[in-house]
ZASE-650531 format. One record per atom (N, C-alpha, C, O): residue number from 1; residue in three letters; atom name; x, y, z. Coordinates in Angstrom, 2 decimals. Example, Ala and Ser with C-alpha at 12.3 -4.5 7.8 and 13.67 -1.06 7.14 Angstrom:
REC     k     r    a      east     north        up
REC     1   ALA    N     13.19     -5.69      7.80
REC     1   ALA   CA     12.30     -4.50      7.80
REC     1   ALA    C     13.20     -3.30      7.80
REC     1   ALA    O     14.24     -3.32      8.46
REC     2   SER    N     12.85     -2.25      7.08
REC     2   SER   CA     13.67     -1.06      7.14
REC     2   SER    C     12.90      0.03      7.87
REC     2   SER    O     13.41      1.14      8.04
END
This chain:
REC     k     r    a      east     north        up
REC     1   UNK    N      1.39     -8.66     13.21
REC     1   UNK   CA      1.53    -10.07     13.53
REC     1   UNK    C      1.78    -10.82     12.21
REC     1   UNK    O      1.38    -10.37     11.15
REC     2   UNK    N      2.49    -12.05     12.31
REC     2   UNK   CA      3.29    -12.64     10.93
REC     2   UNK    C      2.18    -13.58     11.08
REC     2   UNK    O      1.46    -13.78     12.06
REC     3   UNK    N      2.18    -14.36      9.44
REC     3   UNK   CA      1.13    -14.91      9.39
REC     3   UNK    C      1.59    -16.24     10.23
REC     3   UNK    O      2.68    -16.28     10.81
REC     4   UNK    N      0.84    -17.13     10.24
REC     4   UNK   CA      1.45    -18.64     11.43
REC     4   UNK    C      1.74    -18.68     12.69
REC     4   UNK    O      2.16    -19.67     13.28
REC     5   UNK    N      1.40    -17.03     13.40
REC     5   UNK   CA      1.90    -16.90     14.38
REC     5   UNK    C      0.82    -16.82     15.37
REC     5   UNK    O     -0.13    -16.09     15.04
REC     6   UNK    N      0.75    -17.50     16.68
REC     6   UNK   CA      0.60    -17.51     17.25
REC     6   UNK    C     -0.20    -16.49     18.79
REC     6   UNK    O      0.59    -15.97     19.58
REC     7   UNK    N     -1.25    -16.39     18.94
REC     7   UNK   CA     -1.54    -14.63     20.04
REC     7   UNK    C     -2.54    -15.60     20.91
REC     7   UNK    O     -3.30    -16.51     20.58
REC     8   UNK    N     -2.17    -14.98     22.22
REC     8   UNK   CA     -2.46    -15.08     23.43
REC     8   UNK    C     -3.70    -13.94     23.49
REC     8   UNK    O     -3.39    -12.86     22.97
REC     9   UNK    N     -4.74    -14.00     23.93
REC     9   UNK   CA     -5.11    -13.05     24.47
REC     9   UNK    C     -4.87    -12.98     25.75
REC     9   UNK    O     -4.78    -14.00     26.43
REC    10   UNK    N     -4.71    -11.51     26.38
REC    10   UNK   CA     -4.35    -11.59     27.81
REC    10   UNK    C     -5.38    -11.61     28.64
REC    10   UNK    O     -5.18    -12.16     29.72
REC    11   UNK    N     -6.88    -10.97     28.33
REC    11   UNK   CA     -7.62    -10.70     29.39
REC    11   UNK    C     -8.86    -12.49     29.29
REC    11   UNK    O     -9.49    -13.01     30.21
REC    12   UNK    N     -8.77    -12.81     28.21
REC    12   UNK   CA     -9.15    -14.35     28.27
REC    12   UNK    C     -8.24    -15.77     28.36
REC    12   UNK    O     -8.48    -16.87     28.86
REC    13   UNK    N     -6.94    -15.13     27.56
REC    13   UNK   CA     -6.09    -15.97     27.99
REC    13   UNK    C     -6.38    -17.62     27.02
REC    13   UNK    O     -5.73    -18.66     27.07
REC    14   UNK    N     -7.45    -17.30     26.30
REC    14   UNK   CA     -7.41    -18.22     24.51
REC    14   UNK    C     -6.54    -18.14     23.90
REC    14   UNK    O     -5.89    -17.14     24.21
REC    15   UNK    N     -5.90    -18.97     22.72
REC    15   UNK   CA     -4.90    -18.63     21.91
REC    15   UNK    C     -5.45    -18.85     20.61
REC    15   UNK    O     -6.20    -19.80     20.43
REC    16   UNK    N     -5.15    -18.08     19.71
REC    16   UNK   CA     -5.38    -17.95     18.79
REC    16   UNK    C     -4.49    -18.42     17.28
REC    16   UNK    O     -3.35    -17.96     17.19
REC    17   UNK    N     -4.84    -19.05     16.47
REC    17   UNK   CA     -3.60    -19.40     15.65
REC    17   UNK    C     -3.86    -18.81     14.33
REC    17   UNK    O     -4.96    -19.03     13.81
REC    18   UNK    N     -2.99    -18.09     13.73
REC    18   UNK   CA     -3.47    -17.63     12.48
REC    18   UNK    C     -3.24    -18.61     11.10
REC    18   UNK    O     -3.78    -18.35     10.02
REC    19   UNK    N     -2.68    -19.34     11.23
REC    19   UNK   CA     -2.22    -20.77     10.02
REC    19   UNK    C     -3.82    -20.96      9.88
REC    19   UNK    O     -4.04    -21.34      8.73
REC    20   UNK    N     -4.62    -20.88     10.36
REC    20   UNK   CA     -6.08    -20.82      9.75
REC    20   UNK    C     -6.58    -20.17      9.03
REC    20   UNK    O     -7.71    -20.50      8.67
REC    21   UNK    N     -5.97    -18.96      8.50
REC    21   UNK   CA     -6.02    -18.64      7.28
REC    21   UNK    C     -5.32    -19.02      6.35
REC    21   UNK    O     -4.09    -19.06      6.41
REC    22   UNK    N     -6.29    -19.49      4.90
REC    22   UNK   CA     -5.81    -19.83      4.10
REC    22   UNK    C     -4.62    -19.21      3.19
REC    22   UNK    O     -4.81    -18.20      2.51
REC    23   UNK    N     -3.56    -19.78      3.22
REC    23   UNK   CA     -1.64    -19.12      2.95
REC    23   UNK    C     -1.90    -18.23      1.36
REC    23   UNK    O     -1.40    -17.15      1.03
REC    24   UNK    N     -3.06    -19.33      0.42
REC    24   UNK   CA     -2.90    -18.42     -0.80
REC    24   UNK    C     -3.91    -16.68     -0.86
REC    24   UNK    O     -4.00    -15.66     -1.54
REC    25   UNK    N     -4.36    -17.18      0.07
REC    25   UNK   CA     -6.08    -15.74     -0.23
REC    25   UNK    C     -5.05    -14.93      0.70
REC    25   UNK    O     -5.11    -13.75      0.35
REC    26   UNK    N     -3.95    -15.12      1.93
REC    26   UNK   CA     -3.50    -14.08      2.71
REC    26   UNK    C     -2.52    -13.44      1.94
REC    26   UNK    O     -2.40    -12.21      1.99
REC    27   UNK    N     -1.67    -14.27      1.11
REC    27   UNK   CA      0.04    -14.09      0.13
REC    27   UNK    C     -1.06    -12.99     -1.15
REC    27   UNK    O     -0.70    -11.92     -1.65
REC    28   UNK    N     -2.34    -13.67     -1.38
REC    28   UNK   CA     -3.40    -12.80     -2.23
REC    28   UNK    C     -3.46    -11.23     -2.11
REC    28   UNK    O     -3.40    -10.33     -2.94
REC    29   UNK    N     -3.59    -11.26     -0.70
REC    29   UNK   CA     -4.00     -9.50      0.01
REC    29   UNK    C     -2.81     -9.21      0.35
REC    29   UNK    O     -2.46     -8.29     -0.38
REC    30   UNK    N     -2.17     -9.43      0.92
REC    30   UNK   CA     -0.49     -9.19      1.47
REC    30   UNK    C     -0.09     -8.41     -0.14
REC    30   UNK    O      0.31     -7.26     -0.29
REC    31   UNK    N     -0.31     -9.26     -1.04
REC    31   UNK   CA      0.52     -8.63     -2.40
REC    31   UNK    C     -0.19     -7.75     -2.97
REC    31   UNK    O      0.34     -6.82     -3.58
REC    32   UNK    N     -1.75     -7.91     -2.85
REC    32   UNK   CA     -2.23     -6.40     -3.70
REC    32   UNK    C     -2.16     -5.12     -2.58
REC    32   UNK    O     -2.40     -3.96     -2.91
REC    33   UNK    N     -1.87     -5.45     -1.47
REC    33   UNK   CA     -1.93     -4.12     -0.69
REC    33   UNK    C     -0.25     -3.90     -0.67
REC    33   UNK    O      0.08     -2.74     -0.46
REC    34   UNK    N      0.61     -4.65     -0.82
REC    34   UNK   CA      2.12     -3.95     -1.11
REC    34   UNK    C      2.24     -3.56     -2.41
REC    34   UNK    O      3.25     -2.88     -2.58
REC    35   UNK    N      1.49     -3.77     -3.53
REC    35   UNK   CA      1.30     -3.16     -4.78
REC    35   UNK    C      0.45     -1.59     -5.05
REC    35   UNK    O      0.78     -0.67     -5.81
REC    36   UNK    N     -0.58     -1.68     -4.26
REC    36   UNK   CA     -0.87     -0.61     -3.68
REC    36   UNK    C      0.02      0.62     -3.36
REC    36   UNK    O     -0.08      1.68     -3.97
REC    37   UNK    N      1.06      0.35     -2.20
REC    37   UNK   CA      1.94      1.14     -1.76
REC    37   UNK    C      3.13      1.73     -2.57
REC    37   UNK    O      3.76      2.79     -2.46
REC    38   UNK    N      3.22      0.43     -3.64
REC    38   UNK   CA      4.29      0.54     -3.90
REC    38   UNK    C      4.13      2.06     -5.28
REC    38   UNK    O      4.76      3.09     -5.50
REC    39   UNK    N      2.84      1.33     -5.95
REC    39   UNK   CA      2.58      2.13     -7.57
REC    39   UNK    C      2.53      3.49     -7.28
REC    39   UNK    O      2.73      4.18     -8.28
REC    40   UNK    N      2.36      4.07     -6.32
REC    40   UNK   CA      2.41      5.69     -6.15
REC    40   UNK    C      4.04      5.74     -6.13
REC    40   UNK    O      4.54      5.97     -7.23
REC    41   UNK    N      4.70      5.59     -5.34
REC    41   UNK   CA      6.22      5.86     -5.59
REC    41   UNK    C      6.69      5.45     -6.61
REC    41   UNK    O      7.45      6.28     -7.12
REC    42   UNK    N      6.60      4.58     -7.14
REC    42   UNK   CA      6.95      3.85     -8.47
REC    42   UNK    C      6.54      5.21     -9.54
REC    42   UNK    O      7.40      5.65    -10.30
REC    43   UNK    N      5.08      5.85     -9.49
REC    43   UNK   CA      4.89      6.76    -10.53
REC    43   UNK    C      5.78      8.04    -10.13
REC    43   UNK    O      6.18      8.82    -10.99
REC    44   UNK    N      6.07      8.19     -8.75
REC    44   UNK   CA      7.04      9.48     -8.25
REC    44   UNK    C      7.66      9.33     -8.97
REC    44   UNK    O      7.61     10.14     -9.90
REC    45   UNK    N      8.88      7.99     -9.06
REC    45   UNK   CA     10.31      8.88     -9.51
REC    45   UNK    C     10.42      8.30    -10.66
REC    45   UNK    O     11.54      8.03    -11.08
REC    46   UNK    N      9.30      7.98    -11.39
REC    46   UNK   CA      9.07      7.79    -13.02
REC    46   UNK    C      8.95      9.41    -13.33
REC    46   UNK    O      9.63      9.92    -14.22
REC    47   UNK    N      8.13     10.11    -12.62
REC    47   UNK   CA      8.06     11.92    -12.73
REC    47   UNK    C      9.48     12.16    -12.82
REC    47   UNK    O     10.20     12.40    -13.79
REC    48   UNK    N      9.75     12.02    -11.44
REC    48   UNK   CA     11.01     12.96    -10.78
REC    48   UNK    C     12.41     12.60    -12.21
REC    48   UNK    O     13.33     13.39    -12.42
REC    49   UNK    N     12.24     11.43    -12.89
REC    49   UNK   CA     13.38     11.00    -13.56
REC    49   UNK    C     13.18     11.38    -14.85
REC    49   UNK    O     14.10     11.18    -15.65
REC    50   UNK    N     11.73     12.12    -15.40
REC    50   UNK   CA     11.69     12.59    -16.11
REC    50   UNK    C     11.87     13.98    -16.20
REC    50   UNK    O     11.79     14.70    -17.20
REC    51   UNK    N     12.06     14.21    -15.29
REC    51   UNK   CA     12.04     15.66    -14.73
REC    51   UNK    C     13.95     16.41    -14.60
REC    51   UNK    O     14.31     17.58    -14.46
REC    52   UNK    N     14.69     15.23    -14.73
REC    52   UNK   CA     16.00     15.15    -14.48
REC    52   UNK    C     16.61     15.96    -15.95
REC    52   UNK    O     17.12     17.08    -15.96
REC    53   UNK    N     16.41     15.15    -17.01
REC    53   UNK   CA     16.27     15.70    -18.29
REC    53   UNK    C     15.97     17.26    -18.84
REC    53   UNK    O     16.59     18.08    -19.52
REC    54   UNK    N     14.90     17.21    -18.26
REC    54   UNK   CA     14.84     18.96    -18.30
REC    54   UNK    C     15.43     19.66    -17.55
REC    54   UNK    O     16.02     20.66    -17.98
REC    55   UNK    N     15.42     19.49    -16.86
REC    55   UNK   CA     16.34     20.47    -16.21
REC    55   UNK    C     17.48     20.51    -16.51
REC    55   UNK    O     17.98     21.63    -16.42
REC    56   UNK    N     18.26     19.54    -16.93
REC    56   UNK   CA     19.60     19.94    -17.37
REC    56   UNK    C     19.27     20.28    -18.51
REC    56   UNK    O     19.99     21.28    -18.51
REC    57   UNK    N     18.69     20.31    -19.69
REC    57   UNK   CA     18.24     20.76    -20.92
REC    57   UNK    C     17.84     22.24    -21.11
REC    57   UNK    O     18.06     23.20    -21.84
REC    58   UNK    N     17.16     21.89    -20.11
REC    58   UNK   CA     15.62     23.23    -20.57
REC    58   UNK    C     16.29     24.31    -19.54
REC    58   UNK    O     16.73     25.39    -19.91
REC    59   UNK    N     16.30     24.00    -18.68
REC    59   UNK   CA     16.82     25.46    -17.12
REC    59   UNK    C     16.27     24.89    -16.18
REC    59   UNK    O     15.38     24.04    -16.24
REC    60   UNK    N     17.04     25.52    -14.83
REC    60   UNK   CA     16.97     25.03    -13.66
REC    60   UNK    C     15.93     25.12    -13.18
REC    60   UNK    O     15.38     24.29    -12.46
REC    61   UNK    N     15.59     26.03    -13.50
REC    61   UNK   CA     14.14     27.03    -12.83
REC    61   UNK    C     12.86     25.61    -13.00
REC    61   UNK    O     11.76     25.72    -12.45
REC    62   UNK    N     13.13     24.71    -13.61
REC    62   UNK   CA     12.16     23.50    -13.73
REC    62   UNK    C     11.83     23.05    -12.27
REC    62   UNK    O     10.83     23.31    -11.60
REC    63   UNK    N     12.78     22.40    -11.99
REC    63   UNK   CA     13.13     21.89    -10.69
REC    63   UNK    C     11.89     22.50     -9.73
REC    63   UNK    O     11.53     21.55     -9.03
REC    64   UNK    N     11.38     23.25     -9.53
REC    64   UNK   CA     10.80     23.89     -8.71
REC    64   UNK    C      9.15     23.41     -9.05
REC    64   UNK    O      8.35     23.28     -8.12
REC    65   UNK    N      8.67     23.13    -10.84
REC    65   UNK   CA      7.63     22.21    -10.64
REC    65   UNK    C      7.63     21.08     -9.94
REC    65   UNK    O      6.57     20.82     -9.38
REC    66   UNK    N      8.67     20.19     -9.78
REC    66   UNK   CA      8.45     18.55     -9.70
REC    66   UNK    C      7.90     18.76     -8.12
REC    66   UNK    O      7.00     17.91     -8.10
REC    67   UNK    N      7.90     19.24     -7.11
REC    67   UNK   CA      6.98     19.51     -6.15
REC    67   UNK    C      5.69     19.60     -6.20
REC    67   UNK    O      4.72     19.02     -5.72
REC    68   UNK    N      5.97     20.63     -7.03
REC    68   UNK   CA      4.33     21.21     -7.47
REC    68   UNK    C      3.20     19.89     -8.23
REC    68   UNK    O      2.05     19.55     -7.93
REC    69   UNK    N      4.00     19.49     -9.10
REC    69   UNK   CA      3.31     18.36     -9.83
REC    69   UNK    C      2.83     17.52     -8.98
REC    69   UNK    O      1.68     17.12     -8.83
REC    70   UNK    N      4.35     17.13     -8.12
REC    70   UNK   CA      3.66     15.60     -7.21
REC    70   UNK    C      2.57     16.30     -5.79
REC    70   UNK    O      1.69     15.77     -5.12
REC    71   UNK    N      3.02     17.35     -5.80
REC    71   UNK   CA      1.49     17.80     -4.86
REC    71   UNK    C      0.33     17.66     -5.35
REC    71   UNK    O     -0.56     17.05     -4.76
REC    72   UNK    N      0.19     18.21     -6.53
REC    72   UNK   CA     -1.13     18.16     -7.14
REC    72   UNK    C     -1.57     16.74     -7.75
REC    72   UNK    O     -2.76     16.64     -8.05
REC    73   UNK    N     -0.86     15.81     -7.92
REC    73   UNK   CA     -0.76     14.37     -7.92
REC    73   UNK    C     -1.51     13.87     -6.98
REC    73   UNK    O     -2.54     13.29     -7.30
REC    74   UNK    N     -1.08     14.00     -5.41
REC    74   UNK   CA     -1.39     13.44     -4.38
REC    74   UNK    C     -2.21     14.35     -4.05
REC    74   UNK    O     -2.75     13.72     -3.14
REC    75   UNK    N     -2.91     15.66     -4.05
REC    75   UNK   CA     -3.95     16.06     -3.14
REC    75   UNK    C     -5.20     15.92     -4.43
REC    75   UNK    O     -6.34     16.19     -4.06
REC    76   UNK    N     -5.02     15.53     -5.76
REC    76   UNK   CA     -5.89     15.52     -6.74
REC    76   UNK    C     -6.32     13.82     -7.14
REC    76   UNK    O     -7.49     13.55     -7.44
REC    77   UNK    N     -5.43     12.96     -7.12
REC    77   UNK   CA     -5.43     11.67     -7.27
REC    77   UNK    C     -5.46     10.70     -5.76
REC    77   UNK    O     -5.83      9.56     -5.48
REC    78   UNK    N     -5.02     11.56     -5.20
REC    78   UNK   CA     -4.93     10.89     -4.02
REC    78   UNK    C     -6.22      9.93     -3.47
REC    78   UNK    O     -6.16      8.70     -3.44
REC    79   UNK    N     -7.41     10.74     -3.02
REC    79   UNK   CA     -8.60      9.99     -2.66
REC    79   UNK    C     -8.99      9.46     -3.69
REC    79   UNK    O    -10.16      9.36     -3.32
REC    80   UNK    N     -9.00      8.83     -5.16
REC    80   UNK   CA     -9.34      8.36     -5.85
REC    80   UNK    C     -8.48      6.76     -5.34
REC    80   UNK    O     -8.98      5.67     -5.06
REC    81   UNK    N     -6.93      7.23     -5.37
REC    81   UNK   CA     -6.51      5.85     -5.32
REC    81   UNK    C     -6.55      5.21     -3.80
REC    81   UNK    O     -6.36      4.02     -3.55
REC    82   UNK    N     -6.89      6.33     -2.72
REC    82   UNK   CA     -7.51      5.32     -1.72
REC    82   UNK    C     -8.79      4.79     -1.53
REC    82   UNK    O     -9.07      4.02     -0.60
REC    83   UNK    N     -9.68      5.23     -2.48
REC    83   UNK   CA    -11.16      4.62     -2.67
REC    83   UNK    C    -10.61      3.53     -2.82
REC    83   UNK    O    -10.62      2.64     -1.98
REC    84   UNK    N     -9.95      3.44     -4.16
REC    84   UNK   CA     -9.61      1.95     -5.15
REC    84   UNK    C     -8.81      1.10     -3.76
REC    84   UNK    O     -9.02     -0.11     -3.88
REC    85   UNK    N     -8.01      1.39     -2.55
REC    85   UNK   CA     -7.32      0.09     -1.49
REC    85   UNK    C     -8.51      0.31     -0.93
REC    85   UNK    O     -8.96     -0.83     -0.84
REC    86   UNK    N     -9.20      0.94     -0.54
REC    86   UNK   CA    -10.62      0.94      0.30
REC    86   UNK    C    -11.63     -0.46     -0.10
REC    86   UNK    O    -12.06     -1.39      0.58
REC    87   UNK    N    -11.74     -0.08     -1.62
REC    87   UNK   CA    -12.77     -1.28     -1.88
REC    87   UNK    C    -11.75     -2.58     -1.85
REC    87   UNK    O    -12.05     -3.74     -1.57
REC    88   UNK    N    -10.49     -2.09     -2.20
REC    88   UNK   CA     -9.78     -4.02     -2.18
REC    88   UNK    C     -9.96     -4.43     -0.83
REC    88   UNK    O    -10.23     -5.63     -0.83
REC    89   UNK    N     -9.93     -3.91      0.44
REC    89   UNK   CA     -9.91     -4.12      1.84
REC    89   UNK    C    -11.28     -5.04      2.39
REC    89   UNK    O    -11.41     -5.98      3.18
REC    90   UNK    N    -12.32     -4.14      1.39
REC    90   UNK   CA    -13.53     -4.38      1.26
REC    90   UNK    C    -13.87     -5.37      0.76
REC    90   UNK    O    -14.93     -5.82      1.20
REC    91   UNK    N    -13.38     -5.96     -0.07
REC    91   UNK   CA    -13.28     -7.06     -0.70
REC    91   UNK    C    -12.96     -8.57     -0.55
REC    91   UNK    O    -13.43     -9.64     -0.94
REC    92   UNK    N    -11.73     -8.04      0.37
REC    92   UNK   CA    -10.96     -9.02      0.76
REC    92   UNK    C    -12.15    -10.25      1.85
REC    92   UNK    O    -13.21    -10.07      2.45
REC    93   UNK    N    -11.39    -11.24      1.66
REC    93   UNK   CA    -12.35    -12.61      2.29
REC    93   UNK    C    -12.24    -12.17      3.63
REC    93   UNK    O    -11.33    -11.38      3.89
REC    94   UNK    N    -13.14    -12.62      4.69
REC    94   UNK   CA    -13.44    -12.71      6.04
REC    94   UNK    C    -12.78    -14.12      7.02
REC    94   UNK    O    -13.12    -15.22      6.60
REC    95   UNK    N    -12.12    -14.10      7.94
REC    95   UNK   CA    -11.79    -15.18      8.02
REC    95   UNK    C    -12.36    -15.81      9.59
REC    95   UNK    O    -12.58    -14.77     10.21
REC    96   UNK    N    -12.56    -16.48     10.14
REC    96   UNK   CA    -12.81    -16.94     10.77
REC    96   UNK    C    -12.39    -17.54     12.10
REC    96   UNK    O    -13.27    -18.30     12.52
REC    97   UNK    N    -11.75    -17.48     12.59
REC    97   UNK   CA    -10.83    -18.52     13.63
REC    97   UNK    C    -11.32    -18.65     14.60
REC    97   UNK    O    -12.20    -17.90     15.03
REC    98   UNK    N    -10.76    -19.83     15.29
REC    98   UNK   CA    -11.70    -20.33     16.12
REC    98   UNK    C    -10.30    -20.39     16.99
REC    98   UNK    O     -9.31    -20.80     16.39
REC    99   UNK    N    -10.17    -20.01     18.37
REC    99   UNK   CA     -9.68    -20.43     19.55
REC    99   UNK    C     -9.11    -21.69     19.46
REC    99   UNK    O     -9.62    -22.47     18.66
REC   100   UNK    N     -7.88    -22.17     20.32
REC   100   UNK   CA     -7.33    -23.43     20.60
REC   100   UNK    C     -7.77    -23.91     21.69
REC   100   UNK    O     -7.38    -25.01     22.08
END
């Protein structure tokens, strides 16, 4: 649901308006959780582009870590950096709304 928008519930049939949350604390969480998403891929093909280099340099046979690396990346770093969106979630303000 977009923020300003508008929800019906169906089985009460209240409406709900979300413009009651405050635009800067939501544009707040909206941006650290797309920053979130974004910094793991962002560090991928910072790897993968370093990884380009060697292989044409060094031998092909490289190619066959950059898997390996970003596996062990994500099954070794992984729950660390979803603790870290866990507590921002956790963090984040509570909001309130009240029915129309």
């Amino acid at each position: 649901m977009r923020y300003g928008a508008r929800w019906e519930c169906p089985s009460c049939g209240r409406s709900w308006d979300t413009a009651q949350i405050p635009a800067d604390e939501y544009r707040g969480l909206i941006h650290d959780l797309r920053m979130y998403r974004l910094v793991p891929i962002a560090i991928a093909l910072v790897i993968a582009a370093a990884f380009v280099p060697l292989v044409i340099f060094v031998g092909e046979g490289l190619i066959f870590l950059l898997p390996l690396l970003l596996a062990f990346l994500a099954i070794f770093l992984g729950p660390f950096w979803k603790k870290r969106v866990r507590r921002r979630v956790a963090a984040a303000p509570q909001w309130n709304l009240r029915p129309e």
